[in-house]
C-alpha positions in Angstrom: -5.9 9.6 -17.7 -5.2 11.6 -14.3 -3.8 8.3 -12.8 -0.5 9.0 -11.9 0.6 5.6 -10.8 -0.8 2.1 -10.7 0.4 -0.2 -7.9 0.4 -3.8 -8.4 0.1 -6.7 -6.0 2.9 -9.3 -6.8 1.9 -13.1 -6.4 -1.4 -13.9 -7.5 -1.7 -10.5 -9.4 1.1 -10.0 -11.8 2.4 -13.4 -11.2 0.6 -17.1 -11.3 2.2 -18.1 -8.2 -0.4 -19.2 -6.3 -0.8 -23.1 -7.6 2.9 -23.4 -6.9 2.1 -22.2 -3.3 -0.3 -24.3 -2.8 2.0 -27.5 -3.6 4.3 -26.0 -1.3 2.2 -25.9 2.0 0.4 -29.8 0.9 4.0 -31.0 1.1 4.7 -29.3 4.3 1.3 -30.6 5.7 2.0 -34.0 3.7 5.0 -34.3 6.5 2.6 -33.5 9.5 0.1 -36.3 8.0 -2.3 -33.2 6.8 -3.9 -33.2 3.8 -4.6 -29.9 2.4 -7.2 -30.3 -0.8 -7.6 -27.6 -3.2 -10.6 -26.2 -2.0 -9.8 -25.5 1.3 -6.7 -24.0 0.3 -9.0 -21.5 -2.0 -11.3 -21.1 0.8 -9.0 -20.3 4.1 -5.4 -19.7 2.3 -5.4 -18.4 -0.8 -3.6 -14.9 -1.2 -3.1 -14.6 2.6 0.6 -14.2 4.0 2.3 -16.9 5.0 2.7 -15.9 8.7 -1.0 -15.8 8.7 -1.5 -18.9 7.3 0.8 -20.5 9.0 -1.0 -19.2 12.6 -4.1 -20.9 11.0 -3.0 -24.3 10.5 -1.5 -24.8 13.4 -4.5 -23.8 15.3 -7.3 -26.1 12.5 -5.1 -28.7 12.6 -3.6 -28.8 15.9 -0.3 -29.2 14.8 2.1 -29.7 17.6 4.7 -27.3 16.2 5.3 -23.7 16.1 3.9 -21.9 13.6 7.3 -20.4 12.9 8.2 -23.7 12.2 5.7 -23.5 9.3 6.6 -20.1 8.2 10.4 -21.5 7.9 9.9 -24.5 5.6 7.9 -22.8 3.5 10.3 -19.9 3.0 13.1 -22.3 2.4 10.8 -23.6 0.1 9.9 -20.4 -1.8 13.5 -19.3 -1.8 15.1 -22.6 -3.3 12.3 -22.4 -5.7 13.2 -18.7 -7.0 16.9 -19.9 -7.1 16.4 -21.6 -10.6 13.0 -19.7 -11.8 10.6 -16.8 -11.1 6.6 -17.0 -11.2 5.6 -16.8 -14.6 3.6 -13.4 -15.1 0.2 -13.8 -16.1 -1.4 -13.7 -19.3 -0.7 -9.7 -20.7 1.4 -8.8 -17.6 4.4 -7.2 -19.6 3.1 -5.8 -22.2 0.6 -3.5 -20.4 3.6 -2.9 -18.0 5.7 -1.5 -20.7 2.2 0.1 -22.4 1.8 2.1 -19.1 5.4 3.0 -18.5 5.5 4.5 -22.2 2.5 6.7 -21.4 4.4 8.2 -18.1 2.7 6.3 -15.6 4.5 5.7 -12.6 4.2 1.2 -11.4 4.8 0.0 -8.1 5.2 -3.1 -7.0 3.4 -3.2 -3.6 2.7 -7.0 -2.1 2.4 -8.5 1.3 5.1 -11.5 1.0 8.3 -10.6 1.1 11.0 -8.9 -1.2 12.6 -12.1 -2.6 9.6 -13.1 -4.8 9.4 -9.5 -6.5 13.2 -9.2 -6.6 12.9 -12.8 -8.8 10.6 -11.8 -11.0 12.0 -8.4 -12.1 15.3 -10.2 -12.8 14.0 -12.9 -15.2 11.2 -10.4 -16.9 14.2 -7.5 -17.6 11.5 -5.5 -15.5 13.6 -3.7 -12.7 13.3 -0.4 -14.8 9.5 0.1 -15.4 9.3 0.3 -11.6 9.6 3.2 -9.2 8.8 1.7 -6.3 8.7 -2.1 -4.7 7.1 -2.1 -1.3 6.9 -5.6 0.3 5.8 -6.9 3.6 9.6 -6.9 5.1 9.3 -3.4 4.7 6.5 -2.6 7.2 5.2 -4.5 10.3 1.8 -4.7 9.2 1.3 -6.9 6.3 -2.0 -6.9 4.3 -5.2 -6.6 4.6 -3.7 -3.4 6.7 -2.8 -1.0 4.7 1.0 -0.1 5.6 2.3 -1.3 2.5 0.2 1.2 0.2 0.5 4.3 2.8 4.6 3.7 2.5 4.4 3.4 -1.5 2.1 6.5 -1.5 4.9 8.2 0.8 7.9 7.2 -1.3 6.2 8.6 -4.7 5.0 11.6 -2.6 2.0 10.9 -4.5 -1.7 10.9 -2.5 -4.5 8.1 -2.1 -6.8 9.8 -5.0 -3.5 10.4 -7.7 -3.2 5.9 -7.6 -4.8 3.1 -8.7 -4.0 -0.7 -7.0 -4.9 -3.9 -8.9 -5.1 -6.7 -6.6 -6.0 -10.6 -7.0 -7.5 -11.4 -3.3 -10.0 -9.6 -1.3 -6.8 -9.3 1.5 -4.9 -7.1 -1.2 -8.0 -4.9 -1.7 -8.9 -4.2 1.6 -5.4 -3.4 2.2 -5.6 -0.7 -0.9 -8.7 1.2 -0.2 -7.5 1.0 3.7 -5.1 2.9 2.6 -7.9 5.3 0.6 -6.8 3.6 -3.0 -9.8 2.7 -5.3 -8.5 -0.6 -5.9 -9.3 -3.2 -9.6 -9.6 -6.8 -8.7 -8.4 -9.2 -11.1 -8.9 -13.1 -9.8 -7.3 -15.9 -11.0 -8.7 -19.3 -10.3 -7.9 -19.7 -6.5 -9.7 -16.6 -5.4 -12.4 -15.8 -8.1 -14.7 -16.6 -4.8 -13.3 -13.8 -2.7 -15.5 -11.0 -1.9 -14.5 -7.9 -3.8 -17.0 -5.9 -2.9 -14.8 -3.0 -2.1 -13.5 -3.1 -5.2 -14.2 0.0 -7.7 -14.4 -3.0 -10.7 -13.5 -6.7 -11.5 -12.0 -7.5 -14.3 -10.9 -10.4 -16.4 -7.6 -9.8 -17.5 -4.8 -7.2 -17.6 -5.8 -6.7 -21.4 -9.6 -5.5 -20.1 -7.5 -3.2 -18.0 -6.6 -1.1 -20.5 -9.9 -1.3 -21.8 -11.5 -0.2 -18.2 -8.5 2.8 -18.1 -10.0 4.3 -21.6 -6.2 4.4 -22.5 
């Protein structure tokens, strides 16, 4: 394998976080007498920052607020949420992480949101030391689909575009890989199967079909 490091997208990608997001911003809508069904949320929210999402609804549903307001409440939200638990990792998450580490591959964590997310779920998982790198979106003042996050992970391993891989859930995360010049595997989960991933080198199912698609 000439891979020399895999980068992976947090929420959505090695975590299922994005149903519990999705409660989150119906019961901040809920309070602004919005109802925010499951299919829009797949269609206009799903995997995007919350800044960005929170500029949206204020402007769909001409909300009288700020849309700092929004971004405040639900990063209360998140945070009193990640005080008890983390995300729970998808399906195969930890043992391909330890499977890759074994083999000498370097992993990144490399997501949009911010730290605190990450930070919770390498504490619960025991994961902290498989990693060499966590870029977030606190770290850079671009957040995805630019692709700051990936050029400053690709600085801090001193490693270039062609020696990584990124696996990413949302057509946000993989624009902001190959951006960056990272060929980039997309692997969906049930809120953004319908993304276009047509920059995408490959879609897969699972992280045990990544392995599979890795030849390792």
């Amino acid at each position: 394998m000439t891979i020399r490091a895999i980068l992976f997208d947090h929420d959505g990608t090695l975590v299922d976080s994005e149903p519990v997001h999705f409660q989150m911003w119906q019961q901040i809508l809920e309070r602004r007498g919005i109802r925010l069904n499951e299919e829009m949320y797949k269609a206009c929210y799903a995997g995007k920052p919350t800044d960005a999402n929170a500029v949206d609804m204020v402007e769909r549903f001409h909300l009288s607020g700020s849309h700092e307001e929004l971004v405040s409440e639900k990063s209360t939200a998140t945070q009193q949420r990640l005080k008890s638990t983390a995300f729970s990792l998808r399906p195969g998450v930890k043992e391909v992480l330890h499977y890759l580490y074994q083999r000498g591959v370097a992993l990144g964590v490399v997501t949009g949101a911010g730290r605190n997310g990450v930070d919770a779920t390498l504490r619960d998982n025991a994961l902290h030391a498989l990693f060499s790198t966590v870029v977030s979106g606190d770290d850079v003042d671009a957040s995805k689909p630019a692709p700051d996050v990936y050029l400053l992970a690709m600085k801090r391993l001193g490693l270039a575009a062609s020696q990584c891989l990124a696996i990413e859930d949302t057509e946000h995360g993989v624009k902001a890989a190959t951006g960056a010049g990272i060929s980039c595997i997309a692997i969906p989960n049930d809120m953004t199967f319908q993304h276009d991933f047509s920059k995408a080198t490959a879609i897969i199912n699972g992280f045990d079909d990544l392995l599979v698609w890795l030849n390792v």
